[in-house]
Z-matrix of the N, CA and C atoms (Angstrom, degrees):
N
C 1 1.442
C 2 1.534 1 108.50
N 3 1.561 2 109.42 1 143.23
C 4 1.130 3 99.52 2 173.76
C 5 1.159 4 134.35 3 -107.43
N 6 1.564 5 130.06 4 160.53
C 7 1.779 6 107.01 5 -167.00
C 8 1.599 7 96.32 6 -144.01
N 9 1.317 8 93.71 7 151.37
C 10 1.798 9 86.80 8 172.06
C 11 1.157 10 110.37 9 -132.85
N 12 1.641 11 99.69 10 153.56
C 13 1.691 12 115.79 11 -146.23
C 14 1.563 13 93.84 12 -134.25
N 15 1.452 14 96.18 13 162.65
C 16 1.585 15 102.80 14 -158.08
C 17 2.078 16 79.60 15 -129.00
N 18 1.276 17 115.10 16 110.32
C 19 1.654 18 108.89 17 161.78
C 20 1.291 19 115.34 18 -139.77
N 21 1.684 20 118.94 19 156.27
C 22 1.514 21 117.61 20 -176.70
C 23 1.541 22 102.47 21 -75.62
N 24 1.294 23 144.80 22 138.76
C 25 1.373 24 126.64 23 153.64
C 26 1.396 25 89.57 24 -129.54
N 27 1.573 26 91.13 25 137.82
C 28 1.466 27 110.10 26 178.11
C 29 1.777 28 132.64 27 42.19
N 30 1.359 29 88.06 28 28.11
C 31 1.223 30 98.81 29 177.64
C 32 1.166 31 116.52 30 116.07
N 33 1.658 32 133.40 31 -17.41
C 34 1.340 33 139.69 32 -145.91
C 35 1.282 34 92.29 33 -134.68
N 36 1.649 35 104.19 34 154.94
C 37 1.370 36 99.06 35 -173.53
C 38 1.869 37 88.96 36 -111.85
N 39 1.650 38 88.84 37 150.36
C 40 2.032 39 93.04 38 -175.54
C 41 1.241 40 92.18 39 -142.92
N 42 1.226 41 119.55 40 123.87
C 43 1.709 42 147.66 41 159.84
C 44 1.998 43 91.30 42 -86.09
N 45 1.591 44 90.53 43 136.39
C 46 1.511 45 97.25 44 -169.52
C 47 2.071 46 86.67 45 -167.30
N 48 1.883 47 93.62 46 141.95
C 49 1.620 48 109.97 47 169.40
C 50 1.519 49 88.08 48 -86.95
N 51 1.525 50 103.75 49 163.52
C 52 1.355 51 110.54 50 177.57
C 53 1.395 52 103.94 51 -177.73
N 54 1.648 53 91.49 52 120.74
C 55 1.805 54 91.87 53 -178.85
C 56 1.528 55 120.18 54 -52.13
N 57 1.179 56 144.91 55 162.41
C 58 1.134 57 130.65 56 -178.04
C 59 1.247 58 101.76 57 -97.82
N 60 1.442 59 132.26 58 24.15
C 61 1.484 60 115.76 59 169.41
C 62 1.026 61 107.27 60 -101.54
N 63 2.210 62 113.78 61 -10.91
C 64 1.836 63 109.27 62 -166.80
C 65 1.000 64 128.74 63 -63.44
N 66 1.515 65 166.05 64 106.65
C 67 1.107 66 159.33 65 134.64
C 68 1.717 67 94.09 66 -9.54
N 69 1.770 68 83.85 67 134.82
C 70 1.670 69 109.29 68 161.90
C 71 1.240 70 125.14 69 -39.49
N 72 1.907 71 118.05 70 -44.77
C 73 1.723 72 118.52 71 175.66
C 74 1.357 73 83.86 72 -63.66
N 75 1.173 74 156.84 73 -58.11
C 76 1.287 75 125.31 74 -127.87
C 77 1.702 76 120.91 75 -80.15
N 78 1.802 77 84.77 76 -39.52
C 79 1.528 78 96.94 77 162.61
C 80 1.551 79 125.61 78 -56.45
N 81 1.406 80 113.79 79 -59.31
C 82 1.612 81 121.62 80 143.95
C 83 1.322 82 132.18 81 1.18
N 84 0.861 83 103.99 82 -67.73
C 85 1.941 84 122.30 83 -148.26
C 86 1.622 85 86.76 84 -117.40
N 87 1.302 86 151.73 85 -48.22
C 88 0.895 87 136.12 86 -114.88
C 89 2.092 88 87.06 87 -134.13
N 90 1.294 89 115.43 88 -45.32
C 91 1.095 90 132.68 89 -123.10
C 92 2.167 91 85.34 90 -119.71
N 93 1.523 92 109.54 91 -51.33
C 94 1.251 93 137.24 92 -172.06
C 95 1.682 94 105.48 93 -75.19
N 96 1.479 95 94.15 94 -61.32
C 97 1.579 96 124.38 95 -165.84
C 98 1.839 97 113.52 96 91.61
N 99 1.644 98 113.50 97 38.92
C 100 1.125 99 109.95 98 -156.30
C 101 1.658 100 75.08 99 -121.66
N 102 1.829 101 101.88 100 105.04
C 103 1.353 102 113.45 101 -152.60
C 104 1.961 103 92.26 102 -99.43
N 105 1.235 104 116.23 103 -21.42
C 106 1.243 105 97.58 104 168.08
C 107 1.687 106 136.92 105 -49.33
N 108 0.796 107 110.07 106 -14.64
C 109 1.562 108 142.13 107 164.24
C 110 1.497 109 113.34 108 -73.03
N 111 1.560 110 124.31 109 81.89
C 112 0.980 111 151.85 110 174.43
C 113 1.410 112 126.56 111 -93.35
N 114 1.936 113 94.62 112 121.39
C 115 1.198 114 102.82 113 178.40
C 116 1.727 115 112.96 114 -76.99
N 117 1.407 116 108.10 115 130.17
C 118 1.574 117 115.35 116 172.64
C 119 1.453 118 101.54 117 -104.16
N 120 1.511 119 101.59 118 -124.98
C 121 1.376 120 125.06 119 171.43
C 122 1.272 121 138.90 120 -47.85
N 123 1.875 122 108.46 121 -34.33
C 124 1.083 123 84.52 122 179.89
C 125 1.371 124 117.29 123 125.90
N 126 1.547 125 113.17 124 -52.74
C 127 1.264 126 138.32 125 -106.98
C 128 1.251 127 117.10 126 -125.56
N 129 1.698 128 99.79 127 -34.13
C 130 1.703 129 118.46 128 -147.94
C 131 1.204 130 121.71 129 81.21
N 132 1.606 131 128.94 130 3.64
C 133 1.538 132 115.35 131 -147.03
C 134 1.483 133 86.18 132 -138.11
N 135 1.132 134 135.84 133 22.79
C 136 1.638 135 117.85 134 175.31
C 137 1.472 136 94.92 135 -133.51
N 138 1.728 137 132.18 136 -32.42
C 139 1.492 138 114.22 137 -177.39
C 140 1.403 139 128.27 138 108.50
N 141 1.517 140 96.75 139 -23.32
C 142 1.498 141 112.09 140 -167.27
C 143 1.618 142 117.47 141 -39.93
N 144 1.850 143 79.77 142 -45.05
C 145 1.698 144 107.26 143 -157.33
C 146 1.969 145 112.22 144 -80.76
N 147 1.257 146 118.56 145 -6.77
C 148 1.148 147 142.06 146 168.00
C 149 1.788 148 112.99 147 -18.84
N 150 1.014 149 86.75 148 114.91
C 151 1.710 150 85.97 149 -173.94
C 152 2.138 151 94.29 150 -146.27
N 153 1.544 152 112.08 151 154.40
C 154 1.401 153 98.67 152 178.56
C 155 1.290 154 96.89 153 -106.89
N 156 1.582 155 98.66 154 140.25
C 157 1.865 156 109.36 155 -178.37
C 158 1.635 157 89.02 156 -117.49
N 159 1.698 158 93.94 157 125.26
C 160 1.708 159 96.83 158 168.08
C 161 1.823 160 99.72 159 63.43
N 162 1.509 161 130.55 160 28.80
C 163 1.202 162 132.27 161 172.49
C 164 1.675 163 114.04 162 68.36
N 165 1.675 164 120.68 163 8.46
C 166 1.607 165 132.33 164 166.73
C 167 1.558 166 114.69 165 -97.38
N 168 1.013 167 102.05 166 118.12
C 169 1.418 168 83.91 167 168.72
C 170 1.427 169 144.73 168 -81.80
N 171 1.380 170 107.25 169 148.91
C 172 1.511 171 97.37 170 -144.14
C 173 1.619 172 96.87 171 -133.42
N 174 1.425 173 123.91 172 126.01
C 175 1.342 174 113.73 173 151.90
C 176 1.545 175 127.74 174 -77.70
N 177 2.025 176 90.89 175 111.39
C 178 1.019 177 110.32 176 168.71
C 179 1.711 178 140.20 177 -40.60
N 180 1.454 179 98.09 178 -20.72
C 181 1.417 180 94.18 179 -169.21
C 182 1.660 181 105.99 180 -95.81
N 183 1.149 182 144.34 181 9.89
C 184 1.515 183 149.90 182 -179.46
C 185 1.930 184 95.53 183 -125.54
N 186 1.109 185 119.20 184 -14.11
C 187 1.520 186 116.64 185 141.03
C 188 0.993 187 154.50 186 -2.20
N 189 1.461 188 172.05 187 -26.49
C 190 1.144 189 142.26 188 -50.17
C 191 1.883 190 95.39 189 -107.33
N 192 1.010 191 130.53 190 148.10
C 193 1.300 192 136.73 191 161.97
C 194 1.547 193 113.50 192 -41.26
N 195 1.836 194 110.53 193 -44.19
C 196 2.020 195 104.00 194 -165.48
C 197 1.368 196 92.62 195 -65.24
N 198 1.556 197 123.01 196 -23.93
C 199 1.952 198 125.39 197 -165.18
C 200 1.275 199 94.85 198 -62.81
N 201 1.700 200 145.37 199 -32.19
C 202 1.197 201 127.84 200 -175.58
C 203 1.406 202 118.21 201 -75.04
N 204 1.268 203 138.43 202 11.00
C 205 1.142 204 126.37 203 -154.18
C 206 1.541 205 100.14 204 -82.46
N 207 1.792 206 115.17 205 142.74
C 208 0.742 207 102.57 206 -173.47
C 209 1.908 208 133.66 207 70.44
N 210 1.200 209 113.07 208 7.15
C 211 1.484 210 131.45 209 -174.99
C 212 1.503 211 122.67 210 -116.30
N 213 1.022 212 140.59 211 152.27
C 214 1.086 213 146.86 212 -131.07
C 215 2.070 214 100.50 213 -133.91
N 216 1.162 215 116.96 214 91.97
C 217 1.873 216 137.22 215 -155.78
C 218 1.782 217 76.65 216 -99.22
N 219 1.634 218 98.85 217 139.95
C 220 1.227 219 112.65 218 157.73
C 221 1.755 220 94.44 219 -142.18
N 222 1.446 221 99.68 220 136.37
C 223 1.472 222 98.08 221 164.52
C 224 1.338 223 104.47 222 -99.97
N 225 1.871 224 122.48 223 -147.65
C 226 1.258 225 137.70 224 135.80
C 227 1.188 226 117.21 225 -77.13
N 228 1.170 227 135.82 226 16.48
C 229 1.498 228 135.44 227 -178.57
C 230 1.425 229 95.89 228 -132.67
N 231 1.478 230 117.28 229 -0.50
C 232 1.552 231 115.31 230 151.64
C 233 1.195 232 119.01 231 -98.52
N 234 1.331 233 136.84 232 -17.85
C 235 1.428 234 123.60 233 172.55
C 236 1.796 235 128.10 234 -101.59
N 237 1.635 236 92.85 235 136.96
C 238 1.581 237 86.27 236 -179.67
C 239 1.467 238 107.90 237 -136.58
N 240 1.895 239 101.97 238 -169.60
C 241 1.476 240 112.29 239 -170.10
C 242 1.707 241 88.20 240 -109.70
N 243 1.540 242 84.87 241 -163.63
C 244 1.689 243 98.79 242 -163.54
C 245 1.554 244 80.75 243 -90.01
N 246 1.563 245 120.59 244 151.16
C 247 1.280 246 132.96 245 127.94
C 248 1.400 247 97.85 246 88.65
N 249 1.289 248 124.57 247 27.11
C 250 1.331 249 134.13 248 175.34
C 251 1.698 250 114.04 249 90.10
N 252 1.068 251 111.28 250 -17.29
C 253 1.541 252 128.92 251 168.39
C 254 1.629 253 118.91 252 -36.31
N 255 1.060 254 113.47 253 172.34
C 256 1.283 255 114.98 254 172.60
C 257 1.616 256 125.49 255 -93.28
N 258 0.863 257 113.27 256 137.10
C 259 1.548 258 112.46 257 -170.32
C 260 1.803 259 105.01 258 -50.45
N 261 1.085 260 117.25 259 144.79
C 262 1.112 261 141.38 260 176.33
C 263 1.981 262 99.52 261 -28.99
N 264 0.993 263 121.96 262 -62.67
C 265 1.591 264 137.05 263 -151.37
C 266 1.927 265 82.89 264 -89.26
N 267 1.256 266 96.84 265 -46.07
C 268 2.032 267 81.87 266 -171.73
C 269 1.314 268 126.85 267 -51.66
N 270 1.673 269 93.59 268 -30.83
C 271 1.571 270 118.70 269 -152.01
C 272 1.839 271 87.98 270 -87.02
N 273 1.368 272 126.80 271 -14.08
C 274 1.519 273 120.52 272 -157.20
C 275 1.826 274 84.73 273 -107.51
N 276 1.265 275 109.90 274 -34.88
C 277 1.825 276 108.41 275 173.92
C 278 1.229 277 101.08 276 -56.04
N 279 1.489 278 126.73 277 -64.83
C 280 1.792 279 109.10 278 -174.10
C 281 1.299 280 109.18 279 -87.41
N 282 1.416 281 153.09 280 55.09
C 283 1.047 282 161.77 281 59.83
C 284 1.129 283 129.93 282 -20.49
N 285 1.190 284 119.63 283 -35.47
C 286 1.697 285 117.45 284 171.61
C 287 1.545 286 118.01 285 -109.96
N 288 1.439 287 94.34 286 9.32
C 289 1.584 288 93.79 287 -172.46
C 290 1.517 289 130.94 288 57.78
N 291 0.868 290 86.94 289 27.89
C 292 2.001 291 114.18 290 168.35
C 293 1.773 292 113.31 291 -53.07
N 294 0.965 293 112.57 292 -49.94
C 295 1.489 294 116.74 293 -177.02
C 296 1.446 295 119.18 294 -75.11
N 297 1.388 296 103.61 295 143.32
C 298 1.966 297 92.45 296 178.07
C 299 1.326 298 71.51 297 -147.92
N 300 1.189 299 126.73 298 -99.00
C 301 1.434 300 123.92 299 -140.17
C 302 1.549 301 99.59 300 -92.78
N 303 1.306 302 138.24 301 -24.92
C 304 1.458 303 147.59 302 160.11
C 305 1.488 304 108.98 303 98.61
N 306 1.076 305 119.72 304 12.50
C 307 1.892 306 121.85 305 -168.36
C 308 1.357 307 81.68 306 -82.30
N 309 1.153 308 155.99 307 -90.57
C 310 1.371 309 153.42 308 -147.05
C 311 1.704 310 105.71 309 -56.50
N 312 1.437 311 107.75 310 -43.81
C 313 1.526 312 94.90 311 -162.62
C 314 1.413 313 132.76 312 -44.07
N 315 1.685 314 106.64 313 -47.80
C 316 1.548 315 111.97 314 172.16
C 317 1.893 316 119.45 315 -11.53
N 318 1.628 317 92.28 316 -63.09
C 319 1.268 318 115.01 317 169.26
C 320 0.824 319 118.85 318 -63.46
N 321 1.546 320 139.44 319 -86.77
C 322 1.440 321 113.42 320 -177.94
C 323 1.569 322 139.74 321 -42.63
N 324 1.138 323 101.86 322 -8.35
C 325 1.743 324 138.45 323 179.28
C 326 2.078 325 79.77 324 -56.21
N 327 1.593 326 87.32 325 -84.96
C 328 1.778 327 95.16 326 -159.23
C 329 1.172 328 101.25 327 -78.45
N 330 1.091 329 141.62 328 11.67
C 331 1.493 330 123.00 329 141.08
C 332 1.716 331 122.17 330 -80.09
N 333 1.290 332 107.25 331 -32.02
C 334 1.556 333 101.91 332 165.34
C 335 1.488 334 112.76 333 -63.26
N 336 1.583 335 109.47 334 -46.41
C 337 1.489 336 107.97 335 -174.60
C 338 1.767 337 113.76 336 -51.31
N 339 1.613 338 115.36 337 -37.16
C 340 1.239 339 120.96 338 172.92
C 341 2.142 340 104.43 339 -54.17
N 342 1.138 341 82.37 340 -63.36
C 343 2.045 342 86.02 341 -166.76
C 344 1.392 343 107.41 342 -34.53
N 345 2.094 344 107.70 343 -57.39
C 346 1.173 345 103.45 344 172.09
C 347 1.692 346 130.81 345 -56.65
N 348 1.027 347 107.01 346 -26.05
C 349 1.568 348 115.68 347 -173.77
C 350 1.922 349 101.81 348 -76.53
N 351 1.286 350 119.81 349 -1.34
C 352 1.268 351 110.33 350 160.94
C 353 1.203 352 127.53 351 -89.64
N 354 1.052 353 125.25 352 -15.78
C 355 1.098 354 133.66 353 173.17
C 356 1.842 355 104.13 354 73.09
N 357 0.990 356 107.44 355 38.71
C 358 1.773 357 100.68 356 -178.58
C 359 1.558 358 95.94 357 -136.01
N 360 1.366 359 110.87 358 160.30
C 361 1.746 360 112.37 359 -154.72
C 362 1.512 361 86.59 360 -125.96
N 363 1.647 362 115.30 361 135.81
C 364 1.124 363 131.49 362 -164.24
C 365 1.511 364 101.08 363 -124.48
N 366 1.466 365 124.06 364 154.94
C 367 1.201 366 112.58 365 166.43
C 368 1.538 367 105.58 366 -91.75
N 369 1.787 368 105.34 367 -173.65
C 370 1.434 369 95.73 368 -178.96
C 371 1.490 370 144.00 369 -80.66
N 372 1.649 371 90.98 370 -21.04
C 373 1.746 372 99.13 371 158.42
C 374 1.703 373 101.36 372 -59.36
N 375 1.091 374 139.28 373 -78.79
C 376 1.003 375 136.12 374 -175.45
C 377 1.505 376 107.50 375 -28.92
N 378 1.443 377 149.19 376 -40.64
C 379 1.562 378 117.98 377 -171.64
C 380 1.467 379 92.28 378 -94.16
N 381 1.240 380 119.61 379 -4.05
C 382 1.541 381 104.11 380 169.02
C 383 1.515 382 129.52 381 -75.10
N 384 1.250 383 94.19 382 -9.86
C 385 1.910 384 121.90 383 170.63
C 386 1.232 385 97.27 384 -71.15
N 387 1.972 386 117.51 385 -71.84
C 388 1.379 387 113.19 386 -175.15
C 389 1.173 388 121.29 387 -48.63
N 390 1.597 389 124.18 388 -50.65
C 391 1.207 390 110.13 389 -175.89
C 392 1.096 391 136.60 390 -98.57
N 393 1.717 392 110.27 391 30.73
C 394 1.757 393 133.31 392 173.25
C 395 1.819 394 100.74 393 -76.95
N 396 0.995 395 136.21 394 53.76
C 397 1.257 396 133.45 395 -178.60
C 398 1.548 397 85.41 396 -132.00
N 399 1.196 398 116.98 397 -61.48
C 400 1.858 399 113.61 398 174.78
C 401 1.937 400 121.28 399 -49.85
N 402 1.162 401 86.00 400 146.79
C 403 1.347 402 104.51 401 -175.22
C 404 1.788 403 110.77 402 -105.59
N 405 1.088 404 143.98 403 100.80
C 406 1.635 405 138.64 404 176.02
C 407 1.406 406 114.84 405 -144.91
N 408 1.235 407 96.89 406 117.93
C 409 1.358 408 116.01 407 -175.09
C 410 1.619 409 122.33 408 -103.17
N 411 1.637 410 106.17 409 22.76
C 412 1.531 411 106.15 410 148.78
C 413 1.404 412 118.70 411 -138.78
N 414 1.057 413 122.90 412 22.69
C 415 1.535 414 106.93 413 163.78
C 416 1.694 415 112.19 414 -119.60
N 417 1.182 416 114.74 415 -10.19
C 418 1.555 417 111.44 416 -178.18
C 419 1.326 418 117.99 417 79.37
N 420 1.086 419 114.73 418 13.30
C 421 1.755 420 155.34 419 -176.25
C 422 1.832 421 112.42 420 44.57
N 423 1.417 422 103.11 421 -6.45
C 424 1.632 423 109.06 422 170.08
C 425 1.301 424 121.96 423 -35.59
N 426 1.570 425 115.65 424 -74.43
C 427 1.734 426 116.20 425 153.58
C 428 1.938 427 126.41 426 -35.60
N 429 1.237 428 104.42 427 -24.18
C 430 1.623 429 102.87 428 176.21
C 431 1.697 430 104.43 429 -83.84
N 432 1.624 431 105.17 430 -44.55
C 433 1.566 432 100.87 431 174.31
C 434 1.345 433 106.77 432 -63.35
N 435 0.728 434 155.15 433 -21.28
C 436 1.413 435 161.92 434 -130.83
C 437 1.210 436 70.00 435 -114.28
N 438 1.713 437 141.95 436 -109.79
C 439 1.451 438 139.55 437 -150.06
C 440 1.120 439 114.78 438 -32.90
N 441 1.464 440 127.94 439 -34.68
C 442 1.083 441 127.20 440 -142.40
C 443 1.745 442 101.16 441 -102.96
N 444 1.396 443 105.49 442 -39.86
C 445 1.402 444 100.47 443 161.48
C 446 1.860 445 132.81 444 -78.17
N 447 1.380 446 101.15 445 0.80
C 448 1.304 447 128.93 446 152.52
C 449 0.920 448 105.64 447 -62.06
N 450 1.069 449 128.72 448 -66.29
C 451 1.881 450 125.19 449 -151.10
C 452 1.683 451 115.26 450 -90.97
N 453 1.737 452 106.72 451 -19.78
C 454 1.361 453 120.07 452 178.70
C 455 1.421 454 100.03 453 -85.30
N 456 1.815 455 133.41 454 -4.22
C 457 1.275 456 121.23 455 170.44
C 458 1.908 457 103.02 456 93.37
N 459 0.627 458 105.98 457 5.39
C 460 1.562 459 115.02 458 -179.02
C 461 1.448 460 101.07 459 -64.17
């Protein structure tokens, strides 16, 4: 069945039909063309698909699209820095050399952007808790903690 939903993504407001079986990546990535939004697993359990709903981050792909109605979608092609720059958290990933192959980053992207956006200071076991929801299989995630406790001020 189809239903249509009214959500902010990235700033914009988008009225969209949507079967009620679609998952959010699909609408996203598929539907949007907001390709940072990567299909992984499937699953919930790899991260890929990570997008912040209402400023939480949320894997998109166990989602359903009718759940956004009315909700507030940030991708990576929604967040930025001042003056054309890179957002605060991007600019600390290629600084630490975080990126290799980039399938995970999107996600870990808006999950740092969430930690930082709390404004509460974690130690480093602790963002290694937060950001054990991602899955990356080329950096050994040292360089990602590394950004991430960069950018949280650690």
């Amino acid at each position: 069945m189809i239903k249509v939903i009214h959500m902010k993504v990235n700033g914009k407001q988008v009225e969209l039909g949507v079967d009620d079986r679609e998952c959010l990546t699909d609408t996203l990535r598929n539907r949007l063309g907001l390709t940072s939004v990567k299909k992984g697993c499937e699953a919930g359990e790899c991260g890929a698909c990570t997008v912040l709903i209402d400023g939480k981050a949320t894997n998109s792909c166990i989602y359903l699209s009718m759940w956004a109605e009315g909700r507030e979608i940030v991708t990576v092609e929604g967040i930025k820095g001042e003056n054309e720059n890179l957002h605060p958290v991007q600019q600390a990933f290629v600084d630490e050399a975080a990126i290799q192959c980039g399938f995970c980053t999107p996600g870990l992207i808006l999950t740092a952007v969430e930690i930082v956006g709390s404004g509460k200071k974690y130690t480093r076991d602790e963002l290694r808790k937060l950001i054990s929801g991602h899955l990356c299989r080329c950096t050994g995630y040292e360089n990602i903690l590394n950004a991430v406790e960069k950018v949280a001020g650690l």
